[in-house]
N, C-alpha and C positions, 0 to 999 in steps of 0.2 A: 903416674904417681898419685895424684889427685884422684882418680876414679878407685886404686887402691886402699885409698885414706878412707873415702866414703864408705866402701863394702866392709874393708874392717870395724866403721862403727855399727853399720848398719848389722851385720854377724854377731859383733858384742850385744846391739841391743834384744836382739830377737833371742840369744844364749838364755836371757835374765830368767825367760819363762818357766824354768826348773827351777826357781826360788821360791820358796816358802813362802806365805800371808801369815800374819798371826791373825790370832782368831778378836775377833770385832769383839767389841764390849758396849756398845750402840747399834740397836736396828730399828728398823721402821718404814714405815709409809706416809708416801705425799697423796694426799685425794683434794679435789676443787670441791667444791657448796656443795655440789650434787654427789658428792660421794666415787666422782670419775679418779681411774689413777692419771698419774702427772709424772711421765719420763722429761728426762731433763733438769728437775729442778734443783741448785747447787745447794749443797748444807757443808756449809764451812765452820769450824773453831775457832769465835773472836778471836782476834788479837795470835795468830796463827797461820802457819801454810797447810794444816790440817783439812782434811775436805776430800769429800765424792760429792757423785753426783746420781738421782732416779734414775734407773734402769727401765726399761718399757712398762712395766706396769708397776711401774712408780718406786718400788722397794729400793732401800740403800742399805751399807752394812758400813760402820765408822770403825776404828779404833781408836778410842780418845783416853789420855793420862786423865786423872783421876788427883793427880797429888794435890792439887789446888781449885778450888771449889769456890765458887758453882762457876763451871763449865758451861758458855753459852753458845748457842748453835746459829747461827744465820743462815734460816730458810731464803730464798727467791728466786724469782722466773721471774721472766716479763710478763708484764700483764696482769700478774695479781701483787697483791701487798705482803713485802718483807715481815717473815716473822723470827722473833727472838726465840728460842727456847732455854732456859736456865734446867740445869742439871745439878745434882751433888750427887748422883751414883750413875752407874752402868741402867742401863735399860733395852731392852730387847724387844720391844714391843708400842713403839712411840706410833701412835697414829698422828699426824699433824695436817693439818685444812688451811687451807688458802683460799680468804678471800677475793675475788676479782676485782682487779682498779686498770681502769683505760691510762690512769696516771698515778705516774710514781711518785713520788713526795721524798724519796730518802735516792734516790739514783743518783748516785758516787760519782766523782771524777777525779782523776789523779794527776792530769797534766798544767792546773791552772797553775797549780801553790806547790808542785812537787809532793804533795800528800793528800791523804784526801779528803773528800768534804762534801757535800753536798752541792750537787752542780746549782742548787738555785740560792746557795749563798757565795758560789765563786767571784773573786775579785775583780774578772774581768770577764769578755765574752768569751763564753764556749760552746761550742757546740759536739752532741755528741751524739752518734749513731749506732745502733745494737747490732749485733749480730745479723737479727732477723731482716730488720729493716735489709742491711747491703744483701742479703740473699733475695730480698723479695724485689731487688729493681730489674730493671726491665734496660739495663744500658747493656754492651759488650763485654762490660770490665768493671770494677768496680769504681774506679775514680770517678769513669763518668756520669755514674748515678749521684755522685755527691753534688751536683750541679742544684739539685732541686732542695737543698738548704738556707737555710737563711745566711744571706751576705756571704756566699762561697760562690765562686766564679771557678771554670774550665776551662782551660785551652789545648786541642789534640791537635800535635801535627802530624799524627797518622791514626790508627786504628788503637795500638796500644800506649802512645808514647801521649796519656793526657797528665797536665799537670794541674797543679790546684796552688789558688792564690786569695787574698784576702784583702778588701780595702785598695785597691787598685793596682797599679804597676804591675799587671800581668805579661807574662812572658811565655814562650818554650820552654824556656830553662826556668824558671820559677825559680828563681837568683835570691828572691825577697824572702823565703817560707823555706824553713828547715822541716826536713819528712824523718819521722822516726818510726823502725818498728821493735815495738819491746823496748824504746829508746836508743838502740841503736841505730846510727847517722844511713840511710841508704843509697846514699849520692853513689855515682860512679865517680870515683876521684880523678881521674886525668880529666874530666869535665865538668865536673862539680857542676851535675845535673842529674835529677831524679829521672830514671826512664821508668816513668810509670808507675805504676805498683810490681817491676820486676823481682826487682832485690827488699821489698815487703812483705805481708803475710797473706797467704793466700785464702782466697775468702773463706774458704770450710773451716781453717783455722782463725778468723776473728772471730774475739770477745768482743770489741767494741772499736769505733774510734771516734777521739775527740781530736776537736778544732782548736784551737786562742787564736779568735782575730785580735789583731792588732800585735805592738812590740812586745819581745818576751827576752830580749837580748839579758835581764835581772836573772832570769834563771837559767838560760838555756843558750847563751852564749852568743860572740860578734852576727852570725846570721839569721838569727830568730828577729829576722826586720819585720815581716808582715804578719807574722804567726805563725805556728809551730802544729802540725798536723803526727800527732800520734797514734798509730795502730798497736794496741793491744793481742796479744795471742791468747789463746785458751790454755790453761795450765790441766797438763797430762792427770794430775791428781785430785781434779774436781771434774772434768770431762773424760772421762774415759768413754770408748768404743770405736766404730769404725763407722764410719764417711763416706760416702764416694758422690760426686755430680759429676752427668755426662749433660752434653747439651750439643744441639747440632741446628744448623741454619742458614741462612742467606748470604750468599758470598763467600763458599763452601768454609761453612763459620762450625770448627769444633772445637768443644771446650770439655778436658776431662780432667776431675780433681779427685783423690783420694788423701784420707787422712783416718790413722789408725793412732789411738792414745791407749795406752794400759800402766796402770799401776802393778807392778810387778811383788811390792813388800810394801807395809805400811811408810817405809822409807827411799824406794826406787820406782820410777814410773819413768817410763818415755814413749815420744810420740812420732810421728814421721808423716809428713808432707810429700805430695808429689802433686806436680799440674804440669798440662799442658795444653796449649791455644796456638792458635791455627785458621789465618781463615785470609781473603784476600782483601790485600791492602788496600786504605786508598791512597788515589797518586794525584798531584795539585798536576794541574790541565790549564790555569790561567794565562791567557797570552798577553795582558794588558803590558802596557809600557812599564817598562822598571823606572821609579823617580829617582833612587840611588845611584846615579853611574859617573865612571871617571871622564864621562867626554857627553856631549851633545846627544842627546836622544830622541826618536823621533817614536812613531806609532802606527799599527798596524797597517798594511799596505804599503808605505812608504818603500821608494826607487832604493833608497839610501838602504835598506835592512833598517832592524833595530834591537836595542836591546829588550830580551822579554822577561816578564817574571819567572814563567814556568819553563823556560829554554835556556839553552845550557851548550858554549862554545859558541858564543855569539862575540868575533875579535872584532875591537872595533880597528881600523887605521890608525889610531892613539894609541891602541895600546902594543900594536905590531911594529911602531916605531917607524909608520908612513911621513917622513920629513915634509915631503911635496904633496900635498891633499888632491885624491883625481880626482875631485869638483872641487873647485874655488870655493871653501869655504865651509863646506863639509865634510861629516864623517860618516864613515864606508862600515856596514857591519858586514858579517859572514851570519850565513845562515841559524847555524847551530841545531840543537837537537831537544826535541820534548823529552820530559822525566820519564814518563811510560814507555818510551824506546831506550833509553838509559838503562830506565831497573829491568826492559825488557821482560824475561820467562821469569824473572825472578819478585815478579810482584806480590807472594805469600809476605804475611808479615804470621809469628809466631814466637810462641814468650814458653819457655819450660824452668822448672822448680823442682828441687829436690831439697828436704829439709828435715834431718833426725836431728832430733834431739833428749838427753839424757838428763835429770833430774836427781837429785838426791838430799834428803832432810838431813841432815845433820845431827838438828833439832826440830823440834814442833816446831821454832822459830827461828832457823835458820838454814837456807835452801842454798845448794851449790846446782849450775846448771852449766851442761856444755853446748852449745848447739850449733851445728853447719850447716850452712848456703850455697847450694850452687845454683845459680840462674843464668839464663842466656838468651839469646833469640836475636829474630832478626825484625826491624819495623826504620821508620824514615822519624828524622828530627831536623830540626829547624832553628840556625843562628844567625852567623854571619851570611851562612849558605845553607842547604838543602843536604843533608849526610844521611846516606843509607847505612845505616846499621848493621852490617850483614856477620854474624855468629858472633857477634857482640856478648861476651861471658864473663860473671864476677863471681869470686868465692871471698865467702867471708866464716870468719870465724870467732865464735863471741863464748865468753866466760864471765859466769857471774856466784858471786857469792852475795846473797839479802838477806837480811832480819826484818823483824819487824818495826827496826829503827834507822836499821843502815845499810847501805849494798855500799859493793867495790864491784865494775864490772870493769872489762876490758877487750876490746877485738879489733876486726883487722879485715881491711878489705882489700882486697886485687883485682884489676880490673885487666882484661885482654880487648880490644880491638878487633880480634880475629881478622876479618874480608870486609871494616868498614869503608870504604869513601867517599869521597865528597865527588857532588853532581856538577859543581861548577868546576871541578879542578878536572875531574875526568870531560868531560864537553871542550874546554880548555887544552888539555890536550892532545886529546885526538885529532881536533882541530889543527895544533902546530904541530905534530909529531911524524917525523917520514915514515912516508910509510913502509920503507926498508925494513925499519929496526920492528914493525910486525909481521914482519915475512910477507910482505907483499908486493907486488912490482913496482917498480919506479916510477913516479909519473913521468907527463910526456915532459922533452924540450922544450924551456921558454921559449918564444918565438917573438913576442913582442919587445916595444922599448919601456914599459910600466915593472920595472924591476921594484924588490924591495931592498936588499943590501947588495947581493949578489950578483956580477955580470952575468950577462946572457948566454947564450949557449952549452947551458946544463940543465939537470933535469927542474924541473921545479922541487923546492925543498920540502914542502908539505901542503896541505888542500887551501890555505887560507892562504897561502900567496898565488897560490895557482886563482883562487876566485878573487883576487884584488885586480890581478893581471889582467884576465880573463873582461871585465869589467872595465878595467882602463879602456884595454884595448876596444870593446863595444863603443865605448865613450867618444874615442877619439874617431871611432866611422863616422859616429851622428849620431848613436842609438841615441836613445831619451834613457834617463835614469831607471823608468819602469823595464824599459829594455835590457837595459845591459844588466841590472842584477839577474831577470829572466834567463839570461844565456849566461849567467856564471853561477847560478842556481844548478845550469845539467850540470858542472864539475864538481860538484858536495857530494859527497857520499849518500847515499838514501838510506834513510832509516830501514834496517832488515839485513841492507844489503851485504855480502859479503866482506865488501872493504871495511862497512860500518862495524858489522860483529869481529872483522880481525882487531881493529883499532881500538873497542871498548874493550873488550878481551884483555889486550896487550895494556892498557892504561890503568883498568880494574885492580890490575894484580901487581902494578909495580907501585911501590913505597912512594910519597911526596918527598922531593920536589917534584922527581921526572916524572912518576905518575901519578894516581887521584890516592891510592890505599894510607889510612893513617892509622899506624899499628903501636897504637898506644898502649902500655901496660905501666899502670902506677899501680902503689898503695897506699895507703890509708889504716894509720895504728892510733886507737884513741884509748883511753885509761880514763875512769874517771869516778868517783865515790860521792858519796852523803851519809851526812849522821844528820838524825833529826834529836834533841834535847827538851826532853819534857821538865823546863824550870819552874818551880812555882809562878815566877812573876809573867811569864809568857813561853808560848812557843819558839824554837828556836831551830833552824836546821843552817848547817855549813856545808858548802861542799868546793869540789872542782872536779877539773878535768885537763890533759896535757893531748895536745893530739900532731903527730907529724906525717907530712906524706914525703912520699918519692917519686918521684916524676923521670917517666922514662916513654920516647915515642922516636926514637932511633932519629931524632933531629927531625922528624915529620913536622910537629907542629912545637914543638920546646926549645929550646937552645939546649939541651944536650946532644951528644955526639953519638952515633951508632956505636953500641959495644961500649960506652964509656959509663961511669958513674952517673945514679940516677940524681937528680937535680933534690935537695933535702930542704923541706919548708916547715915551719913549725908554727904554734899558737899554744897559749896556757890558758887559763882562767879559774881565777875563787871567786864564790859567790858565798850569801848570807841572808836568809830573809828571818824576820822577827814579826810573829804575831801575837794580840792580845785583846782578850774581849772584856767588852763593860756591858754594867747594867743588864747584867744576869742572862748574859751571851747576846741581846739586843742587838751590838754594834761590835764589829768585828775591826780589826787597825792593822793594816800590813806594812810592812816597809822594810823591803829586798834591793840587793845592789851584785856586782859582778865585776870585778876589774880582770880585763885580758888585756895582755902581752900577747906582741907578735915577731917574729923573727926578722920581719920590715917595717913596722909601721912603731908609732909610738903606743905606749899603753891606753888604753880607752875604760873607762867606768860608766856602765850603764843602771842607773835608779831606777828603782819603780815605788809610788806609794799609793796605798788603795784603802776604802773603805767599805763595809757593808754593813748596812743597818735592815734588820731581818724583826717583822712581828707579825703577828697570827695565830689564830688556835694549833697552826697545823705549822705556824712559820712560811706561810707562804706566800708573804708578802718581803721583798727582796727590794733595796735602791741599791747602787754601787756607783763607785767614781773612782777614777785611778788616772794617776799619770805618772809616764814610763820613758825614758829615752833608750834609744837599743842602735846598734849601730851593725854595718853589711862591710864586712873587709873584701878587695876585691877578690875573685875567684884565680884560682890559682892558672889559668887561662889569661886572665889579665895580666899577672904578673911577668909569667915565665914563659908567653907565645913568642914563636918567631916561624912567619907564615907568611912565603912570598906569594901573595894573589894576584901579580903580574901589574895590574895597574899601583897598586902601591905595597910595601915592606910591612906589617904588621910586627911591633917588638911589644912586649913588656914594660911594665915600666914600675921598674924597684931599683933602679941601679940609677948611679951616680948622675951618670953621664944622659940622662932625662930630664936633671932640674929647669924648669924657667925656657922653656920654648914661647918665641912667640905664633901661637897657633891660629893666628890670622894671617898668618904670612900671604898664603893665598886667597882669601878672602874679596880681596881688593881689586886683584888679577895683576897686569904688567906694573901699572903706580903704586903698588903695598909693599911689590917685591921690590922695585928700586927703591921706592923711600927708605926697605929698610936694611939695604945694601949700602946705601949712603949714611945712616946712622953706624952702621958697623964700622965703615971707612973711618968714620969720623972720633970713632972710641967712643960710641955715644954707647948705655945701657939701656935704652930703650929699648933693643931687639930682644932682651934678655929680660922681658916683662914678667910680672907677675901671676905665673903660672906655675905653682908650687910641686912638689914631688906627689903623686898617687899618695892618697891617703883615703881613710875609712868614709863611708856616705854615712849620716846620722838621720835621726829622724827622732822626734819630742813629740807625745801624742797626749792627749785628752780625752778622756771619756767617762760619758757618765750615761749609767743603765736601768731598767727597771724591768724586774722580772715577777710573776704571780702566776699561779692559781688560782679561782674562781668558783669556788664550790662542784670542786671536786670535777667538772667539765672541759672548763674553758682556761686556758693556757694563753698567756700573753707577755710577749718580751721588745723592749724597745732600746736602743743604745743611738746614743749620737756620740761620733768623736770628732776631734780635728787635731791634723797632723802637722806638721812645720819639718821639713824633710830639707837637709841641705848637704855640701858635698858630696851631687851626686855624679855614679861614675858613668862616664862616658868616650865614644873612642873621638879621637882628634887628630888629623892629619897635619903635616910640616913639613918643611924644607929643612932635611937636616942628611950628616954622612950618615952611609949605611952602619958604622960602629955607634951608632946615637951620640956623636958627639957634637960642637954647635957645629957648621961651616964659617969659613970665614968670607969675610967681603969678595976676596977671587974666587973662591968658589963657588957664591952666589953669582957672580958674575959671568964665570964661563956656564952656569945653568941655565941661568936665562938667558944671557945674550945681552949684546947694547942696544940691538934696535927693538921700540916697542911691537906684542906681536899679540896674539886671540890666549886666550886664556888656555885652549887646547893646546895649542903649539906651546907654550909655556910647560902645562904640564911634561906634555912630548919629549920636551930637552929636560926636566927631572927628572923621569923616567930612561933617560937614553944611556946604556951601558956603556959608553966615553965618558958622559958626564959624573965628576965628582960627588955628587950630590942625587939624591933621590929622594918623592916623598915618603915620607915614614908615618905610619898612624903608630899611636899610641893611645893608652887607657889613661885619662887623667880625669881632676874632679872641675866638673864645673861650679861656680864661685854663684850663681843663682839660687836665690833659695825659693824651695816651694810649698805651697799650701794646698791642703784637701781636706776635706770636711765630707761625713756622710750621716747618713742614716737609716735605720736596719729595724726593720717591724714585723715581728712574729707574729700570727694569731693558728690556734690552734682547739676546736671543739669537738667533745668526745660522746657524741650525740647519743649513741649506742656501740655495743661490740659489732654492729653489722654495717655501721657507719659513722667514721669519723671525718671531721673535712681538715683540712690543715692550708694555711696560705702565708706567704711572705712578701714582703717589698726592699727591694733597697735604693737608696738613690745615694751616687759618690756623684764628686764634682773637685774639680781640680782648678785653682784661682788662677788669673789671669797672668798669660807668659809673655814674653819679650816676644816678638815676628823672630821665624827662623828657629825658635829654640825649642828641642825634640827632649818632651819628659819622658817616652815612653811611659804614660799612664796607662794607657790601651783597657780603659774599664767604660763600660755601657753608664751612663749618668743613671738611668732607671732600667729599675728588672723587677722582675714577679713571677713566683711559683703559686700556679692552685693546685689542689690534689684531695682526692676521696679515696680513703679504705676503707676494709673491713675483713669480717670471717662471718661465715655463716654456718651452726652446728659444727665449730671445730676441725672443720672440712674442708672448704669452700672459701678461697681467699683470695681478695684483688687487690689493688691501686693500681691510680690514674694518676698521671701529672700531665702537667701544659704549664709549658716555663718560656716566658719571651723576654726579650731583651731590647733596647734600644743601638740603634747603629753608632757608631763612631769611627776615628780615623786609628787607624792601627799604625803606630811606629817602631820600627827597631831595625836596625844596623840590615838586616836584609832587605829592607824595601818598607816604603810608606803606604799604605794605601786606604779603601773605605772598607768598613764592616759594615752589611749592610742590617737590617732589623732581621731576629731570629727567633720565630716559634717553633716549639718540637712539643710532641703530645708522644710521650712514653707509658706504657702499662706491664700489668702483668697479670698473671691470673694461676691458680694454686689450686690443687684437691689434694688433698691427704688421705693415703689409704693405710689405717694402723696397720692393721693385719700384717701388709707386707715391708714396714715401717717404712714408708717411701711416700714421698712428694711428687705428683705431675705438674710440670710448669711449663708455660709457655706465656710468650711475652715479649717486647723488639721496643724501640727507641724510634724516635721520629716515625711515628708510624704517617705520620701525612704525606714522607716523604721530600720534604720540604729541604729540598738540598740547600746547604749553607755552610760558607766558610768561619771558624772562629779563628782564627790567624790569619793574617794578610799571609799571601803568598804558598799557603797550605790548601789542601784539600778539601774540596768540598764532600760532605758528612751526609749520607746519606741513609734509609731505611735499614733499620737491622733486627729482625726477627729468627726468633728462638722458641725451640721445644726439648725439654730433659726431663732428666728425672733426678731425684734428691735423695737417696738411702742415708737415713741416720740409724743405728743400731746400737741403744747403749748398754 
């Protein structure tokens, strides 16, 4: 039905071609100093959706009203200086020149203030990228060229799935940084995670995209915590023509993009998008010890096994429910299995795109657009575990009506799962799963007295009892512990082997619990408008937005029920910001707010107040200061998970029956738990401490900036902020029934036991399918508050057109925490990009970059570990041959090759070079 939806617009659009033009009543030419023509360059109708764009040898054809006079034109291209043109009649004959400038002086942004303005008097940080710039980098993809900007940090946990963050608390899922394209939200909503730039604009289609570091929760709602990453699309009726980039490389690396725009009537245009990427993944290989686990861990070589970062179906005795430990004192892993034998043949990662879209003026100043998204692909992401993505697809569909005052837009995302699972769940059960129910033979007869629940003389029930057994039994000959896991190593399945590929096979494709597949399909419907009000006394814009999703994963990973009603979440919010200049536009005064309502949480209002004081011949001398509080509601994964990962229950936590756990219960080991069994006995409230319901994380920021020009060269931007970040959310395990309610004193009682006993045996009997009680993690806030301060130093000089140099610094830092207490900050204290471009005769064009970082320790819920120091040296290289209006590029990323992981427990990143070609035809 879907694939019908699409062909019928795409038929509708391509019909339009038998429509009529009226005939122009503006023409002209763009030529540079020297009298050369200029394709590309936009001429728009102030205050207007009005606009084309130079055709190859520069010529453009307008049709502009005439009612009201004078009619002005805005010339520009990057790279020279915007010109005005005033009109009061028709003209057919406009020659217009452009002079060259390395720097802009008037280059627009739209995402600081929700309107626009000139980027070097916005109120807060931005940063903002052209076109040209993301085609000229030299990464895989395009996020990860973002890396070499000032105060933007990357994180990839595979090939395509990189995220982008600001001011620290970097993550996989980038939880902190709302990503919009066109303004539309591109999360996948059952995970409320950006994959990439899948469900974004594909690069042949940016205009541009700007950053806000720091809180924007004022305008852009509960999770604009770190800053708001906007990609702009190029609009069908200032860019018209056809596109196409192929590009092919290392790591059977192919990338093909097409992109076709036409203006059909001075009032119908539409465009269409298609990409597709292809090339091989990479796979995290690290064998270090995992520091996150539920029982005792040991390290590489060790008699005992162990648990490992990059291995998968490693049981330990704890969590198999070994009562009688077969070494006094330890615990016993199973083998398990590397990721690369896991994803196996299926190590491609690739991302496809399909995107028509339709346009229509209504008026010169009011544009109606419909436009559809299909994206898909398969690549590895990184949470609480390691999830293959595999035909991972979302459509969306978005409707907008704009003026030059106000839009109302509204759409709609769905997301499918297709073939995703998870690596721990599947290693997990291949490992317990008989191997009957894969069509394979039985294993042999126990034979020994090292049972697990079951008496003797049956088959064994699956591979990890057969190698506990197997290992007792060596145990009890004499072997030494190197020994006897050696002889119960031959009973594991061997990577390749046939029992192997029958058991991944079989656990791949069956649904969570009994196997790994989690076949999510939610949506995602947001609505949401602005009128902006030109008052005498000041600027004024109001807005909001309503947005709900529905949650449905067949009970895999949500508490709904297969085939039942999808789980329904909701959130509002109005916003208002008010601006007003004195002293003859000198000093600019903002002050914006937003209250959101949530369907769980109480209301929240986020402030921002800002200044900017702007003076110069040219105005390009800029200070700013603002402070914002913005706040991150938890992700609807926190809320609405219920996810048995065997050593503990994973729930939500929005309901009742979560208030007031005491989440140290185990903390203590056998004396925390009696103490607070004996409090319970006693009617005492102590066990029911002050650990409040899930609520929103905040964050109050500070900053002040300085941004300039320098005689028309040299470029310079500096900002300091500091941040006060508190209720943040985090997971926390307890002793509680598996319906989340408290236990009572016998309960705890028959969980533990009366005699004291090791912290693992403790667990053991929480975990034990008799026992009343289990532990249960849950998403709650911690009650610590935190501090971060940084600073971000631009320098940029524009020496000549054949070389420019440009370099950055940042240094974040995060103030001193309690022993034990995981901020996941995961930000390098110091970084630095240097880089040189240029062109040479309009032909011939490079950049360099060398971006390093400082190491640090990487925290989050999948495992702790070091980052260690990371240099890459990216380039690229350019010729342009007009005649057959095509671009040759070639150019790769870490060309040193300098293998490095940026997430603990991910993939090490290495060399990726490319060669294509670039057809632009206007």
């Amino acid at each position: 039905m879907k694939k019908q939806i699409l062909l019928g617009i795409m038929v509708l659009s391509f019909s339009f071609f038998a429509l009529p033009t009226l005939a122009q009543n503006v023409k002209g030419k763009v030529v540079a100093s020297d009298n050369s023509s200029l394709p590309g360059v936009s001429i728009i109708v102030q205050g207007s959706f009005v606009g084309t764009s130079t055709n190859g040898d520069g010529a453009f054809a307008l049709n502009v009203n005439f009612d009201k006079v004078p009619v002005v034109l805005e010339v520009s291209m990057l790279g020279f200086q915007t010109q005005k043109i005033s009109l009061n009649k028709p003209s057919t004959d406009l020659k217009i020149t452009l002079q060259e400038a390395t720097i802009n002086f008037d280059e627009v942004v739209v995402s600081a203030s929700r309107v626009e303005e000139r980027i070097l008097e916005a109120p807060v940080t931005v940063t903002k990228v052209s076109a040209n710039q993301i085609l000229a980098g030299g990464g895989p993809e395009m996020f990860s060229n973002l890396a070499r900007y000032q105060g933007i940090d990357v994180n990839s946990s595979s090939m395509l799935l990189t995220t982008i963050s600001t001011r620290g608390f970097n993550s996989p899922k980038s939880e902190r940084m709302i990503q919009l394209a066109d303004y539309v939200d591109t999360q996948v909503p059952s995970l409320n995670l950006n994959a990439g730039n899948m469900l974004g604009v594909a690069e042949l289609d940016v205009s541009s995209v700007e950053i806000i570091h720091g809180p924007a929760s004022a305008l852009y709602g509960a999770n604009a915590f770190n800053g708001v990453l906007l990609t702009n699309s190029k609009d069908p009726f200032y860019t018209e023509g056809l596109s196409l980039k192929l590009r092919g490389g290392n790591r059977a690396l192919f990338d093909g993009q097409i992109r076709y725009a036409k203006k059909l009537t001075d009032k119908l245009a539409f465009k269409i998008n298609a990409s597709y990427f292809s090339a091989d993944d990479w796979l995290a290989n690290d064998q270090s010890s995992k520091r996150i686990t539920s029982a005792k861990n040991y390290g590489p070589g060790s008699g005992f096994g162990y648990d490992a970062l990059n291995t998968y179906g490693e049981i330990s005795t704890v969590q198999a429910g070994v009562t009688t430990p077969i070494v006094p004192g330890e615990v016993l892993y199973t083998p398990g299995w590397t990721e690369s034998a896991l994803i196996a043949n299926d190590n491609r990662t690739l991302s496809y795109r399909i995107n028509p879209s339709i346009s229509y003026l209504i008026t010169d100043k009011l544009k109606a657009t419909l436009d559809y998204k299909r994206a898909g692909g398969t690549t590895t992401y990184q949470s609480t575990s390691r999830y293959r993505f595999k035909n991972l697809s979302v459509d969306q569909f978005r409707a907008e009506l704009k003026s030059d005052k106000w839009f109302l837009r509204a759409f709609r995302t769905e997301d499918n799962g297709g073939d995703t699972y998870d690596l721990s769940f599947l290693g997990a059960r291949m490992a317990t799963l008989n191997p009957t129910a894969a069509g394979l033979p039985a294993l042999p007869i126990n034979p020994t007295t090292i049972t697990l629940a079951n008496p003797q003389g049956r088959p064994y029930s699956n591979h990890t009892e057969m190698f506990f057994t197997t290992y007792g039994g060596a145990i009890q000959q004499g072997a030494t512990p190197a020994q006897a896991y050696a002889a119960a190593s031959a009973t594991w399945p061997k990577e390749g082997s046939t029992s192997f590929n029958a058991l991944r096979k079989y656990n791949a494709e069956l649904n969570q619990p009994a196997g790994s597949r989690l076949p999510v399909n939610s949506v995602m419907t947001d609505v949401s408008g602005q009128y902006q009000f030109g008052f005498k006394f000041a600027d004024v814009i109001v807005g909001g937005a309503y947005r709900a999703f529905g949650l449905a994963s067949q009970g895999a990973v949500f508490e709904d029920t297969p085939g039942g009603d999808r789980i329904k979440n909701y959130e509002y919010g109005v916003y208002s910001q008010v601006a007003k200049t004195f002293f003859n536009d000198a000093l600019k005064l903002q002050v914006a707010g937003r209250l959101d309502d949530f369907q769980n949480f109480d209301s929240k209002f986020s402030p921002r107040a800002s200044a900017v004081y702007t003076f110069g011949e040219k105005r390009q001398h800029n200070f700013r200061s603002s402070y914002g509080v913005a706040f991150r509601s938890p992700t609807q994964i926190d809320q609405y998970i219920r996810l048995d990962i065997g050593s503990a229950l994973l729930l939500g936590n929005v309901r009742n029956g979560f208030n007031g756990y005491n989440t140290s219960l185990l903390a203590g080991g056998q004396a925390a738990v009696g103490a607070n069994i004996a409090a319970v006995a006693g009617g005492s409230t102590a066990f029911n401490y002050a650990a409040p319901r899930l609520d929103l994380e905040q964050v109050a920021t500070f900053e002040v900036g300085y941004k300039t020009i320098i005689k028309d060269k040299l470029t310079f931007d500096i900002t300091y902020f500091r941040s006060n970040y508190d209720n943040f959310i985090g997971a926390q395990p307890f002793v509680g029934n598996t319906d989340g309610s408290r236990p009572t004193a016998g309960q705890l009682a028959v969980a533990v036991g009366a005699a004291p006993g090791s912290d693992n045996q403790t667990r053991n009997r929480l975990n034990d399918p008799s026992s009343p009680t289990r532990i249960i993690q849950v998403w709650f806030n911690n009650q610590q508050e935190v501090t971060t301060q940084g600073v971000s130093v631009g320098l940029g000089y524009a020496y000549k057109k054949e070389l420019n140099f440009n370099a950055n610094y940042s240094y974040n830092k995060i103030g001193d925490l309690p022993t034990g207490f995981l901020a996941f900050f995961n930000t390098p204290e110091n970084k630095f990009n240097v880089g040189i471009d240029g062109e040479f005769k309009k032909r011939l064009g490079y950049n360099v970059n060398y971006r390093w970082q400082q190491g640090f320790v990487y925290e989050f819920p999948f495992d702790i570990g070091p980052i260690d120091n990371i240099g890459t040296l990216d380039a690229s290289l350019s010729y342009k041959i007009p005649k057959a209006k095509s671009t040759i590029q070639i150019g790769g990323s870490n060309l040193t090759n300098a293998y490095n992981t940026q997430i603990w427990g991910g993939p090490q990143l290495g060399r990726m070079i490319f060669a294509g070609i670039l057809v632009d035809i206007k």
